[in-house]
C-alpha positions in Angstrom: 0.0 0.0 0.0 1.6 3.2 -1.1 1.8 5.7 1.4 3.1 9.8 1.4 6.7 10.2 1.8 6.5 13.8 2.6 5.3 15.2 5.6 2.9 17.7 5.4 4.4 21.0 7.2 3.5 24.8 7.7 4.3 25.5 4.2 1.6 23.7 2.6 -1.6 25.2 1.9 -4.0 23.8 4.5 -7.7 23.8 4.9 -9.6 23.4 8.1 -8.8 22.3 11.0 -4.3 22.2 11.4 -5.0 19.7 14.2 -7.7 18.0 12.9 -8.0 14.1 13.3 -7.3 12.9 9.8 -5.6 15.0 7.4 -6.7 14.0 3.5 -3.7 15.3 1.1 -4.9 15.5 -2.1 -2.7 15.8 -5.1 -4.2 17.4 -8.1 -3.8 19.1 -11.3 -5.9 22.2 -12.3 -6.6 21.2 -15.7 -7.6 17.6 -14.9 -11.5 17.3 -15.3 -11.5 14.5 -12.2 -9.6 17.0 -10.6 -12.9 19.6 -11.2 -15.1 17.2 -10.2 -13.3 16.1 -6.9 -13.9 19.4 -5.7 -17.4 18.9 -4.5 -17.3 15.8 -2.6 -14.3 17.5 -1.1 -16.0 20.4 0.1 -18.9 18.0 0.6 -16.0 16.2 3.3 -15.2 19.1 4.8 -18.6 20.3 5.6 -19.7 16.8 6.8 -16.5 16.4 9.3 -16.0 20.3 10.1 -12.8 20.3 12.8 -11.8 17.1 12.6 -10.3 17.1 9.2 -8.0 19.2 7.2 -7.3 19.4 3.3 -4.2 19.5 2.3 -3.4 20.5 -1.5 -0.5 19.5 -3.4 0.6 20.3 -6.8 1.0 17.7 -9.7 0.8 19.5 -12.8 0.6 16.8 -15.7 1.8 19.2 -18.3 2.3 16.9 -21.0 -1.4 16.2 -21.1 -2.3 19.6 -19.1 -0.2 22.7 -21.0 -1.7 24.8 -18.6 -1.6 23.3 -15.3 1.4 24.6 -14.5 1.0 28.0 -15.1 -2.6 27.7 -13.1 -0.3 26.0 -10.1 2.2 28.7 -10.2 -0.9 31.2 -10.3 -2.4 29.5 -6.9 1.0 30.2 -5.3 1.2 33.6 -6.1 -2.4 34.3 -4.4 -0.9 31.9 -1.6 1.8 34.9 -1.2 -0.8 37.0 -0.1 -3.0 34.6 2.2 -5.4 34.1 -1.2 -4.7 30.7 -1.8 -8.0 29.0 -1.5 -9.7 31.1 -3.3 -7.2 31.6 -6.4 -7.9 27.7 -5.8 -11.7 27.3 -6.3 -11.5 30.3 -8.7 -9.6 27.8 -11.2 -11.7 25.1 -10.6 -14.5 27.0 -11.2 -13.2 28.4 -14.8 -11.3 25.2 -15.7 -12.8 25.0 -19.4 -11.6 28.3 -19.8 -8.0 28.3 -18.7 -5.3 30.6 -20.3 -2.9 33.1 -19.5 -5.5 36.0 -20.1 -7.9 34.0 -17.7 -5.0 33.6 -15.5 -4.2 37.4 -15.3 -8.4 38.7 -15.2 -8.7 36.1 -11.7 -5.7 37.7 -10.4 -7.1 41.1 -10.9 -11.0 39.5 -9.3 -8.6 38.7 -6.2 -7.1 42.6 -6.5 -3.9 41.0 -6.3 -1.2 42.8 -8.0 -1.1 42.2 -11.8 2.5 42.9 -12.4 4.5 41.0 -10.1 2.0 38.3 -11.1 3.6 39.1 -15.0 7.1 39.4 -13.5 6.2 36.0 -10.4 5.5 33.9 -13.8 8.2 35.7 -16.2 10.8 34.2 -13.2 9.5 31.1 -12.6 9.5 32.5 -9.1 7.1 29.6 -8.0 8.0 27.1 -10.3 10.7 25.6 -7.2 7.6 24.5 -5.2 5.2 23.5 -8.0 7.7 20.7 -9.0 8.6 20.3 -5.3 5.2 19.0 -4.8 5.1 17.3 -8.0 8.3 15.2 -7.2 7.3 14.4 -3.7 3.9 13.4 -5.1 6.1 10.9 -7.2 7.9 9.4 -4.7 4.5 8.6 -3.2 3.6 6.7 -5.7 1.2 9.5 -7.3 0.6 8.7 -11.0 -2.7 10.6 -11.7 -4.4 12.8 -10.6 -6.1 13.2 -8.4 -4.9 10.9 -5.8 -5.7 10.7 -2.3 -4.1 10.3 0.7 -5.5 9.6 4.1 -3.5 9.8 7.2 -0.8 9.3 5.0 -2.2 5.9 3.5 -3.0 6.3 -0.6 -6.5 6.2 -0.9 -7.0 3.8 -3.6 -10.8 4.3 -3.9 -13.1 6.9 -6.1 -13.3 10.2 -5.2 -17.0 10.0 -4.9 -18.0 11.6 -0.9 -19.2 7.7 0.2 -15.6 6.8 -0.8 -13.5 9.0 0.9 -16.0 9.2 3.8 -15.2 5.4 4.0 -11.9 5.5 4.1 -11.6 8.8 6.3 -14.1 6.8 8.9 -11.7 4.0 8.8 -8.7 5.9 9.7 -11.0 7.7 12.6 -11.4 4.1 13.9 -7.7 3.4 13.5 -6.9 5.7 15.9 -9.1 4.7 18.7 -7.6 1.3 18.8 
């Protein structure tokens, strides 16, 4: 059973509760459509377990298949410079069909973020160090696809319908009352 050889730390882009019970580290791609439609039963998970979960979000950009993803994960970082993160996050999501640098650039200027050192963040690669962080780490976890799931550190080998990961977040919940 695989299982995530990176720690998750302050750096990474958490949501919900730090010191929740079960921490689900997803690692996705913003121009993957499973990607997209992971993001409802992942809000769905959050709602249903409020403070004793947190989401984790990693990058892994499948470029060859994705040209944009990651541009769109550099993007996410930028915003996560100025505590936007989440939202630059579900903005993506929420215009996937639509991605392009001009898209890019008009949901940076939604989040009144500053246009040109986005122009000059991108021009640098200035985030590019983390995106492929993520993405190698993701790797030597045994990430293939996206997205992929992790559960307490255990790969979720399931969907990623809410019954699914509710299953397996349950089961880790009744792991650690043994």
């Amino acid at each position: 059973m695989a299982s995530l050889k990176v720690p998750v730390t302050t750096s990474d882009h958490i949501l919900g509760a730090s010191s929740g019970a079960v921490t689900l580290v997803e690692y996705g791609d913003y121009q993957c459509p499973h990607c997209a439609a992971a993001q409802l039963p992942v809000k769905q998970i959050l709602s249903h377990y409020g403070g004793r979960i947190c989401l984790v979000f990693r990058h892994f950009p499948l470029t060859e298949v994705h040209p944009m993803a990651g541009m769109a994960a550099e993007t996410a970082e930028f915003a996560g410079g100025y505590g936007r993160f989440w939202e630059m996050h579900d903005a993506i999501f929420a215009n996937q069909p639509r991605l392009s640098p001009e898209l890019l650039l008009t949901l940076v200027s939604a989040l009144e973020l500053p246009a040109e050192e986005f122009q000059e963040a991108l021009a640098s690669g200035l985030h590019a160090p983390k995106v492929q962080a993520h993405f190698m780490g993701g790797v030597r976890s045994g990430v293939n696809g996206t997205p992929t799931f992790f559960v307490n550190g255990v790969r979720h080998d399931a969907d990623y319908t809410f019954a699914d990961l509710a299953s397996s977040i349950d089961d880790a919940m009744l792991a650690m009352t043994r």
